[in-house]
N, C-alpha and C positions, 0 to 999 in steps of 0.2 A: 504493500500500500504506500503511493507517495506520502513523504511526508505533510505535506500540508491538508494531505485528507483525516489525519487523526483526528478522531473526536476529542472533545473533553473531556478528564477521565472522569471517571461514576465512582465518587468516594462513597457514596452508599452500596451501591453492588460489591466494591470493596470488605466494608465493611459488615452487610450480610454473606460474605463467603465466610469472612475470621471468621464470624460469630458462630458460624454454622459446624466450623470446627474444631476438635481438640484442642487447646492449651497449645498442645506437644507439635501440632499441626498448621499452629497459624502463621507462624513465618513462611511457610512454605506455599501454601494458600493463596497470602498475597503475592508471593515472588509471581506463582504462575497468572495470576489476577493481572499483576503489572506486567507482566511480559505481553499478556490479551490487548492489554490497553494499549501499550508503544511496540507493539509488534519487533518488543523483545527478543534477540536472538539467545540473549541469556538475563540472568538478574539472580544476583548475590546479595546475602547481608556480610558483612562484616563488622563485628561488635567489639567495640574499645576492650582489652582485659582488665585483670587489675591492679596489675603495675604502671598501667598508662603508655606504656613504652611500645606495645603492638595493637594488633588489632585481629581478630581471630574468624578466619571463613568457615562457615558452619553449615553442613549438608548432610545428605544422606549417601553422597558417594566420597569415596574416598579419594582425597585428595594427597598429594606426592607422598615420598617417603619424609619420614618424622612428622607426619601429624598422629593426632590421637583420635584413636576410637575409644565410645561406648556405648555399646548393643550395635543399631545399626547407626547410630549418630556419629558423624568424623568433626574434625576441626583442623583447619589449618591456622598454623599462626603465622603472621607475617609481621617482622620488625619495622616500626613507624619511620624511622631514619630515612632521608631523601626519597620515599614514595609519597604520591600523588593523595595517599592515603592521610598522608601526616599533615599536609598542606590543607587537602577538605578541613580534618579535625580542626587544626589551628584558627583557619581564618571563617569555619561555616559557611563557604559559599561554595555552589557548585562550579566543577571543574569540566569541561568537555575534551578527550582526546582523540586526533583525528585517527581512522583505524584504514585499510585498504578496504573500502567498498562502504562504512559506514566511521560509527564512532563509540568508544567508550566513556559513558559518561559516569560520575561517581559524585553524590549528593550525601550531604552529613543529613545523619538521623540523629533527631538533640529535640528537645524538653525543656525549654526553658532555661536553655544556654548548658544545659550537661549534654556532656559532647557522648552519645551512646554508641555510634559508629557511622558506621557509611551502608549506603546504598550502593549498587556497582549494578549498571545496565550496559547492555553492548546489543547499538541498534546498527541496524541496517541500512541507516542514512541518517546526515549530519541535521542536528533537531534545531530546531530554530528557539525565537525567544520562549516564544508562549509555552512549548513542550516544555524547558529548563524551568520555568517558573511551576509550572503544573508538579516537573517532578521534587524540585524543592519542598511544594508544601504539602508532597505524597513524603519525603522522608520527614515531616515533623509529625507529621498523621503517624506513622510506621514506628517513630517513638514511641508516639503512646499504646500503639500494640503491643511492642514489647512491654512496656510496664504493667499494662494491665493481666497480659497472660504469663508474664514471667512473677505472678502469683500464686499463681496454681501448676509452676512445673520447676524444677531443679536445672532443666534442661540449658537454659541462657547462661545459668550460671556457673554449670559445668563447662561450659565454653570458654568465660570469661578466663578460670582459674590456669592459667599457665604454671603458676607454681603453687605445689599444693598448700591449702591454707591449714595451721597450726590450732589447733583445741583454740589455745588464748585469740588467736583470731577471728576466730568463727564467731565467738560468742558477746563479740563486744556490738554495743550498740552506736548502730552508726546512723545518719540521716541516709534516707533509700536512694538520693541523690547527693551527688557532690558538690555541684553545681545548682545555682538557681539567680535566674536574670528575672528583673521585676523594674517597676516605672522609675521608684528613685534609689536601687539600688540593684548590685551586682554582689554572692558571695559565693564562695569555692575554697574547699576544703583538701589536702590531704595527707598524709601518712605516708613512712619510710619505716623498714620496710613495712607495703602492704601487704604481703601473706602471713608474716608471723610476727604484727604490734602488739603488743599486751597490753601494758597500761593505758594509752593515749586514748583522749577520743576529741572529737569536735559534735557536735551539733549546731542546728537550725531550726525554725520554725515561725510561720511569718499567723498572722493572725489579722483580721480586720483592720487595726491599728499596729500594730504593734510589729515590730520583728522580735526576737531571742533570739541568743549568738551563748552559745557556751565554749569551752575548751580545758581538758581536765590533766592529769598526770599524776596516775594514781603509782606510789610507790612504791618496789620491785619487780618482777618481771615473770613473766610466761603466765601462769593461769590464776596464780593468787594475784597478779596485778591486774588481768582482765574481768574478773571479781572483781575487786574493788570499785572500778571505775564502772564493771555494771552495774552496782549497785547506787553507786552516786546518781549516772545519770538518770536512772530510772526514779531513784527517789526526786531529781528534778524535773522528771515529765510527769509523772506522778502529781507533783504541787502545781503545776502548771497548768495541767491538766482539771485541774480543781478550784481556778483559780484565783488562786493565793499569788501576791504581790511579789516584787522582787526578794526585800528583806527575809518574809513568810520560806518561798522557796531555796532559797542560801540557807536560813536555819533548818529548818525541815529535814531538807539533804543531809544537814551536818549529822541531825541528831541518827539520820536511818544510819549512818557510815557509821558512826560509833557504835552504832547497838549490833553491828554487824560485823564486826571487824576484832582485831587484836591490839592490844598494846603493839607502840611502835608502828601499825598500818594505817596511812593518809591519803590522802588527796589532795595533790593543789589544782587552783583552776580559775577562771574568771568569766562570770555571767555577765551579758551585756543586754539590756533592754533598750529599743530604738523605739520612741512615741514619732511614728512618721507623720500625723497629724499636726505637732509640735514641733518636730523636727530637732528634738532632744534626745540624748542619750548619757542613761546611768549604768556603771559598771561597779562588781564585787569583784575582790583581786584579793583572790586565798593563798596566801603565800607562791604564785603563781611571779614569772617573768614579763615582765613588763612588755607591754603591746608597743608595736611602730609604727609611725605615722609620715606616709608620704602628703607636704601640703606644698605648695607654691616652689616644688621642683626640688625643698628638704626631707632629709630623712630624718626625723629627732625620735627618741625614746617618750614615752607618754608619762609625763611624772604623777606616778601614781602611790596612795599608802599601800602597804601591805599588812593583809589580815591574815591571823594562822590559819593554816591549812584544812581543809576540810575532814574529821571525823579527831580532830586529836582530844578535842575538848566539847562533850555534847553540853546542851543550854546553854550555849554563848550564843549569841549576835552577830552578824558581821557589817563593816561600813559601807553605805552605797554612795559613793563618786561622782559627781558627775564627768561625763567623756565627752570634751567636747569634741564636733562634728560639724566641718559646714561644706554646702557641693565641692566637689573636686577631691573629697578628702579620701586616700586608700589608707588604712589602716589594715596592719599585719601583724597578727596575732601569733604566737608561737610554744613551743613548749623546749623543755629548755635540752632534750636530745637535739635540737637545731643549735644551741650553744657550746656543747659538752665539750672537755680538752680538747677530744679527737677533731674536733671539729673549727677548733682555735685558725685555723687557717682560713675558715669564711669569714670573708668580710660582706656580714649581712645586709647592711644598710647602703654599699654600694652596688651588692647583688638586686637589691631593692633598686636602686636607683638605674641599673641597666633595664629592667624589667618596666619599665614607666608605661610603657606603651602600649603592655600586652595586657587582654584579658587575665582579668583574676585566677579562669581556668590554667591559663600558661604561667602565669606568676608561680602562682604552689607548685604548677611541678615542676617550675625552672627552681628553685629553692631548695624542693626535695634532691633535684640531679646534682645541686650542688654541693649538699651537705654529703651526697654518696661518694662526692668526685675528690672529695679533701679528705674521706676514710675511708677511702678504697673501696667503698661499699663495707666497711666494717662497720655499722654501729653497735656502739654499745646499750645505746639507749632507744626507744623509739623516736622520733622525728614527724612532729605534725606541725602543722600550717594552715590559717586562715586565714584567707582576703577577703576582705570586706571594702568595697568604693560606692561611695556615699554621692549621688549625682542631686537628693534634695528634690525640694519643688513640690508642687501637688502631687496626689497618685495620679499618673495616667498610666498610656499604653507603654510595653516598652521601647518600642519602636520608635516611640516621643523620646525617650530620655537619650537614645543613641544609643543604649546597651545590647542590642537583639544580636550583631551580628560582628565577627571580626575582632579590633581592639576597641579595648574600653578606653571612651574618651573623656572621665572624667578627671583621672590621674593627669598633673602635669610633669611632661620628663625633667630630670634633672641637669642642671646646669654641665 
């Protein structure tokens, strides 16, 4: 069919095929739906894993030597470095390759700025504007199919897992996304290593008004410190979830860690609540490392007090801060495996300062690559990281605030 005979595609027919089938079946469902539509010669998913660092093809036929099977399900991996693939993820925009008689075209499939992977189509002739736009907002649709079905199957995240994940990592609680772009604000989360962190964790959570921002580091390692930190955060979704105020959910937390823990076992961590209405922000800082602030092209430390640690002493109080926050501002949160000797050779705050330009989703994991690159990939500690860039203003779309797609424009670079 020439190209410009394609119809428009039919995201409802799409959508009653998923529906129509298994969990286990719906990626496959749409590939061939989409292939119906643009007269497809082929159509791949490929889904980010959970190092960040590949991206993994996922079918029912096996693909070269060293991928993995299980049952009849394969996976290949493919390392992000100088493919077509790395550039989709980075920038979110689609990429067209010209091919001998047609083209391959590769569109990121993303959620609200969590980069989930790629689309990969290869048609029979080079697709003009309207086809690229179509299939753009088939891979934001195709996000949310995986999110919605990869609740009811293992199967996504068997894929994901290039390296197997460790007891303490399985069981820590994490936000379901890393990433999440909204009208006045952008944040993105992550963890070194991600198969086997223990203590660390970050959260999120945005609410009518309001965002929550957490970040924790519960003290030791392997599964008594994934414990621990499970137990905090929960006891802070828990108050949150009931809700109780900032003060209310910092103590709460405190007292469930102590009634649950040992002598000598803590948590440090800092809760951040953002009145986006107000356009304020209070922060609790439990003996946790101080947050960083890129503003007007500086990078300065947040001066902040510090309150003891989370579970050391139940029926205490902790102090709530104010943080300040005005557009433009990225704020980078950390835990102090991104500090530790070994690691004495990042210089953070000009790592910060080369990063100016990138999305939050690149900032964390240029920070994470960094902290691997100065300890050989030894840590000793876990290594997590949150970005958080603050663009302000009324709520609207995100596509108003500039945040949807690409780098984020409200950081300015440094001098």
């Amino acid at each position: 069919m020439p190209q410009g005979d394609l119809p428009p595609p039919d995201l409802t027919a799409l959508l009653e095929q998923v529906e129509a089938a298994a969990p286990v079946d719906a990626i496959d469902v749409a590939g061939n739906e989409l292939a119906r539509m643009f007269d497809a010669v082929e159509v791949s998913l490929l889904v980010a894993d959970h190092s960040g660092r590949s991206v993994v093809r996922l079918g029912r036929t096996p693909g070269p030597a060293g991928g993995r099977s299980h049952g009849t399900e394969h996976a290949q991996t493919v390392p992000l470095p100088g493919t077509v693939y790395e550039n989709v993820l980075r920038t979110q925009r689609v990429e067209v390759q010209e091919l001998p008689g047609g083209a391959q075209v590769t569109v990121p499939v993303t959620v609200r700025g969590d980069a989930i992977g790629v689309m990969e189509l290869v048609l029979p002739f080079g697709p003009n504007g309207r086809h690229i736009a179509a299939m753009a907002g088939i891979g934001h649709f195709l996000g949310h199919i995986l999110i919605a079905n990869g609740r009811y199957t293992d199967l996504f995240e068997w894929g994901q897992r290039t390296t197997p994940m460790t007891l303490s990592a399985e069981i820590q609680l994490l936000p379901t996304s890393h990433t999440c772009e909204a009208g006045q604000f952008t944040v993105a989360g992550w963890l070194e290593p991600a198969a086997t962190v223990a203590g660390d964790t970050f959260d999120y959570t945005l609410d009518r008004d309001t965002l929550h921002l957490s970040i924790t580091d519960a003290a030791g390692h392997d599964v008594a410190a994934a414990l621990l930190a499970t137990v905090l955060v929960g006891a802070l979704r828990n108050g949150r979830r009931r809700g109780l105020d900032l003060p209310a959910q910092a103590a709460g937390a405190n007292d469930e860690l102590a009634r649950h823990s040992t002598a000598g076992q803590f948590v440090t961590g800092q809760l951040v609540r953002i009145d986006q209405m107000r356009e304020t922000a209070v922060i609790v800082n439990a003996g946790h490392p101080r947050p960083l602030r890129l503003r007007d092209g500086r990078v300065e430390e947040i001066p902040l007090a510090v309150d003891m640690p989370f579970g050391v002493m139940p029926g205490r109080s902790f102090t709530v801060q104010p943080l300040s926050l005005r557009p433009g501002d990225r704020i980078v949160f950390v835990t102090d495996g991104m500090l530790e000797r070994r690691a004495a050779d990042l210089d953070i705050h000009a790592t910060i300062c080369d990063t100016a330009d990138l999305h939050p989703r690149e900032v964390v994991h240029a920070l994470g690559a960094a902290v691997l690159g100065v300890t050989g990939g030894n840590l000793r500690d876990d290594a997590t990281v949150l970005c958080l860039d603050w663009y302000g203003g009324s709520r609207r779309r995100r596509t108003e605030a500039g945040a949807s797609h690409g780098r984020a424009s409200a950081a300015q670079p440094c001098p």
